[in-house]
N, C-alpha and C positions, 0 to 999 in steps of 0.2 A: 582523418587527421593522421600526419605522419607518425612514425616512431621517434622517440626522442633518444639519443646514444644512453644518455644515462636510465639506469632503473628507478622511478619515481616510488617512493616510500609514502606512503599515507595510512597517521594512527587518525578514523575516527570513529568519533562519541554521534548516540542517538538515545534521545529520552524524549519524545514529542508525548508519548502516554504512558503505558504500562509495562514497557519493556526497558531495561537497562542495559544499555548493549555499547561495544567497542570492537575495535577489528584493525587489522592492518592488512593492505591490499596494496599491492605490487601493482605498477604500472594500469590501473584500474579494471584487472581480466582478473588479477590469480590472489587469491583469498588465503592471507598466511595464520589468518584464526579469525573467528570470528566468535563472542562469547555474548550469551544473551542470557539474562537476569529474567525472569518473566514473573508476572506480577496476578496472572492468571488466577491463583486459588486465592489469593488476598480480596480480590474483589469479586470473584465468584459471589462471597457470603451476602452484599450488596445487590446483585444484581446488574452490575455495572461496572464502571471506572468510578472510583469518588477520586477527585483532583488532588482537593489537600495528603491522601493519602500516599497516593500517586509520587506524589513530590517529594515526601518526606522518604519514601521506599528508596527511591533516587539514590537522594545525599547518603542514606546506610549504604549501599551499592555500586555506586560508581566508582570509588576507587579500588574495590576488588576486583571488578568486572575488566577495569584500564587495565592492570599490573597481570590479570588472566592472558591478556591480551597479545599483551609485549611478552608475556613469557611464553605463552602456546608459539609464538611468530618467532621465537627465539634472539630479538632484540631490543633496542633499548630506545627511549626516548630522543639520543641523541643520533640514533640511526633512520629518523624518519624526515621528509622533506617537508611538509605540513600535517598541519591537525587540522580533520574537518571535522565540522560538529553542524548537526540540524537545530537551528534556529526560525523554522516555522514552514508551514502549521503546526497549530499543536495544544496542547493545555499552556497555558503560560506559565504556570511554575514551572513543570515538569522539564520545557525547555529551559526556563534559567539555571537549571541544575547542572545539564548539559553545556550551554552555555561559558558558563562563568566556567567550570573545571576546563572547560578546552581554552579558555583566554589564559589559565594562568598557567596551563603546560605549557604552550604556544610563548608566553611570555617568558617563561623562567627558563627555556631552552632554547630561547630565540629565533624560532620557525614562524614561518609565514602562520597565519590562520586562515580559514576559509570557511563560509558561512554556507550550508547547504538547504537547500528547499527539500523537504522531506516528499513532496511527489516526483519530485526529481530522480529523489533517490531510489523511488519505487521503480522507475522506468529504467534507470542503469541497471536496475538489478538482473534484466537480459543481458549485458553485457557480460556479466560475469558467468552467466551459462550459455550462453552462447557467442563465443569468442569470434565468430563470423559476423556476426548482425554489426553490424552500417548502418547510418541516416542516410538517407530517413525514411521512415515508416512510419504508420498512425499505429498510438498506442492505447489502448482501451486501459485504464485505472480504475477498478475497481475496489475501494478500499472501506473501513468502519464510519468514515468521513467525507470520503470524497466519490464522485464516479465523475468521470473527464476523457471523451474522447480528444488524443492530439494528434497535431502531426510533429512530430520529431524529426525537425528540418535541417537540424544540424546537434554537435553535441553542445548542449545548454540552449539550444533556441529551440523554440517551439512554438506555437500556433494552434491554440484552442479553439476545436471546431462544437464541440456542446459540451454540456455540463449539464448535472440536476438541478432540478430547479427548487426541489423540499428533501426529502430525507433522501441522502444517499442507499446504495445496495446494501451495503454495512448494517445500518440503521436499521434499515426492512425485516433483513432477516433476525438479531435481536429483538424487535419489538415484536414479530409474527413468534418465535422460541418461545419468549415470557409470556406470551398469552395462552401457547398450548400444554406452556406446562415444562416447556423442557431446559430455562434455564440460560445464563451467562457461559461464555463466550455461545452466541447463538448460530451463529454459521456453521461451525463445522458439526453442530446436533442437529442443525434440519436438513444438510446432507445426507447425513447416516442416515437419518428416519426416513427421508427421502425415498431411498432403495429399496425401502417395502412397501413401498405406494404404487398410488395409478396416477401419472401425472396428468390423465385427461380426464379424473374423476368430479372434479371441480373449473369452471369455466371461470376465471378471475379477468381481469380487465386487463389491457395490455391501452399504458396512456399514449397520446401522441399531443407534440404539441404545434399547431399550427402554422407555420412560416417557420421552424425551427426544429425539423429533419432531427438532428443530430442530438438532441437536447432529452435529457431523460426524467420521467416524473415517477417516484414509489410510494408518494403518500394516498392517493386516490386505490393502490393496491393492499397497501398495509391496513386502512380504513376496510375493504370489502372484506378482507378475511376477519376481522374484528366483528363487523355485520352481522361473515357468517356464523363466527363461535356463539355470538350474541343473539341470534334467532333460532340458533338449536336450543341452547339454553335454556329460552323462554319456550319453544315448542317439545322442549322431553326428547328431542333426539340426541341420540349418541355420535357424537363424530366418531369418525376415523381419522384419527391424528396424523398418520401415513398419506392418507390418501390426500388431507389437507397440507402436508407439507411438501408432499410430491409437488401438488398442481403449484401452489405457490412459486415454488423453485423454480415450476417449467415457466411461469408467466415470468418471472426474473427472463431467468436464462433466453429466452424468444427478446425482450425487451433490447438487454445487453447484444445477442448475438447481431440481430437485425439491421440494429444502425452502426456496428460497428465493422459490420464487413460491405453494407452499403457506401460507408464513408472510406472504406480503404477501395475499392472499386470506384468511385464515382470522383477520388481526388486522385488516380492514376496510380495509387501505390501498389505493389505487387506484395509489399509484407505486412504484416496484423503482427501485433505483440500484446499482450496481457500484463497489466501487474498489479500490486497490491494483495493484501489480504484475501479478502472476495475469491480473487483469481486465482486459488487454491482449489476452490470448489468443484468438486468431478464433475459435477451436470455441465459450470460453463464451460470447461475444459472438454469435455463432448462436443458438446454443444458446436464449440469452435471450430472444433478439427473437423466435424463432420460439412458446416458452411462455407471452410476454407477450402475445403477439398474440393467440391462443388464449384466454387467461382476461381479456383486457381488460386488461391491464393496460399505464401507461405506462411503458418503459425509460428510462432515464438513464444516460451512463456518460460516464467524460470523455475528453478527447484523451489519445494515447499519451502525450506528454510529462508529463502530469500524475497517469499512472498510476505511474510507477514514482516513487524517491523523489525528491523537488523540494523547493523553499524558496515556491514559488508556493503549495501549499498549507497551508503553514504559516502564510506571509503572512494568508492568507482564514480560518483558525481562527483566529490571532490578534486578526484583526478580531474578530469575533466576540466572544471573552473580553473584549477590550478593551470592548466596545460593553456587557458585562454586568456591567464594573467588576471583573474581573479582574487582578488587581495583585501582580506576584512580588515577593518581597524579595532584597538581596544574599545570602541563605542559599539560596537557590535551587540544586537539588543536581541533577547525574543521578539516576536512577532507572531501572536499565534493565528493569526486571519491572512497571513503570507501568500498572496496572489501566485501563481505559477508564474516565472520568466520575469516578477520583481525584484528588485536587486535594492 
């Protein structure tokens, strides 16, 4: 996509869960603040996200988090070209929080609005660390909710090549954390515990699914490691919480890694990209470089900050819609089951 003469200003808003975030972003590459609200120790005490919670954090939040925003960026609401806001997936309050506040800045300053797919904004969020990367390339998503190999065949088109088919990676590694004992946000504690393990201490299952290559399953893994806390248990063995969080991690990471450099080799693409949450994690972040390197291929993946959920990347998808004429109307609704490349 060419360069536009003018520099495109974009203030947006993201609350799809437990983060309260805004950002404005220059021409969808250069990030003039980015402020995120995180919601992290509130529902730690839960063991999870509880929604209603969620939402209510929001509305205390968002308007400090906006006003952070535009003042780190050093300008004002009537200096920006659109407001993007994520409008699904998501909790659905949590986005009408987000939502509603970007319809009525958008409204009372009379800017375009623009509605963003919040995996969308997972995958621009290479954009903004890597101001080289082009469509298109397949993109591996690995997030709390979602895992989605695509191809990124242009900017906002894309082409789902698999998907999960039961709990996402996200998912996996929270419900594998709470049964060992170590707790909410679970990903980034079975990492760490990770690194003191033997990842081939335990032989977990790595699913496939028949006529469907690309397609990924982690409830048939989350269940074996359940099994196995559940058969030490009853037999008086002692696990090793390392060693079972290592091998878990490695059956993940082989899972994700395998079809997703298969599918960027096998649809002619020369580049692999990571995003989401998940795609934080140092094992797949090995993992990848190590199988890219191998098949030729070039990795891409962005800074932690712009892995998990942020307004910076929303910013950069918004660009994008905006730049392909993109235009939400005041009906503009959550959607929290939001299809990728639905409009």
């Amino acid at each position: 996509m060419k360069s536009m003469e003018k520099d495109i200003y974009i203030l947006a808003i993201e609350s799809s869960c437990d983060e309260t975030a805004a950002s404005v972003v220059k021409n969808g590459r250069k990030v003039l603040s980015n402020v995120i609200s995180s919601q992290i120790a509130l529902h730690t005490q839960y063991g999870g996200v509880v929604p209603e919670l969620a939402s209510r954090k929001h509305i205390e939040k968002i308007n400090q988090v906006i006003s952070c925003a535009l003042l780190e960026a050093g300008m004002g609401l009537e200096d920006m070209d659109a407001v993007g806001v994520t409008y699904g997936p998501g909790l659905v309050g949590a986005l009408l929080v987000g939502v509603a506040q970007a319809k009525s800045l958008a409204w009372a300053a009379d800017k375009p609005l623009v509605g963003v797919h919040h995996i969308e904004g997972h995958i621009c969020a290479n954009f903004i660390t890597h101001p080289e990367l082009e469509p298109p390339f397949v993109c591996l998503v690995v997030s709390g909710g979602h895992t989605h190999l695509v191809v990124v065949k242009d900017y906002g088109e894309f082409d789902i090549l698999g998907r999960t088919r039961d709990d996402a990676a996200g998912e996996a590694f929270d419900k594998v954390a709470r049964a060992i004992g170590l707790g909410y946000p679970g990903g980034p504690k079975v990492d760490a515990l990770a690194k003191s393990g033997d990842p081939h201490a335990i032989r977990f299952p790595r699913a496939r699914i028949e006529g469907c290559p690309y397609d990924f399953s982690f409830s048939g893994l989350k269940s074996a490691v359940l099994n196995y806390l559940n058969h030490a248990k009853m037999s008086g063995e002692t696990v090793n919480s390392a060693d079972l969080a290592a091998s878990f991690q490695n059956a993940v990471v082989d899972m994700l890694v395998s079809r997703a450099v298969a599918a960027a080799e096998e649809q002619g693409y020369g580049k692999l990209a990571l995003a989401g949450g998940v795609s934080a994690n140092s094992a797949i972040r090995r993992g990848m470089e190590e199988a890219c390197g191998k098949a030729g291929l070039k990795l891409y993946y962005p800074e932690p900050v712009y892995c998990t959920d942020n307004a910076a990347m929303i910013g950069s998808a918004a660009y994008y819609e905006f730049r392909r004429g993109a235009r939400s109307g005041w009906d503009l609704n959550a959607v929290p089951n939001l299809k990728l490349g639905e409009r």
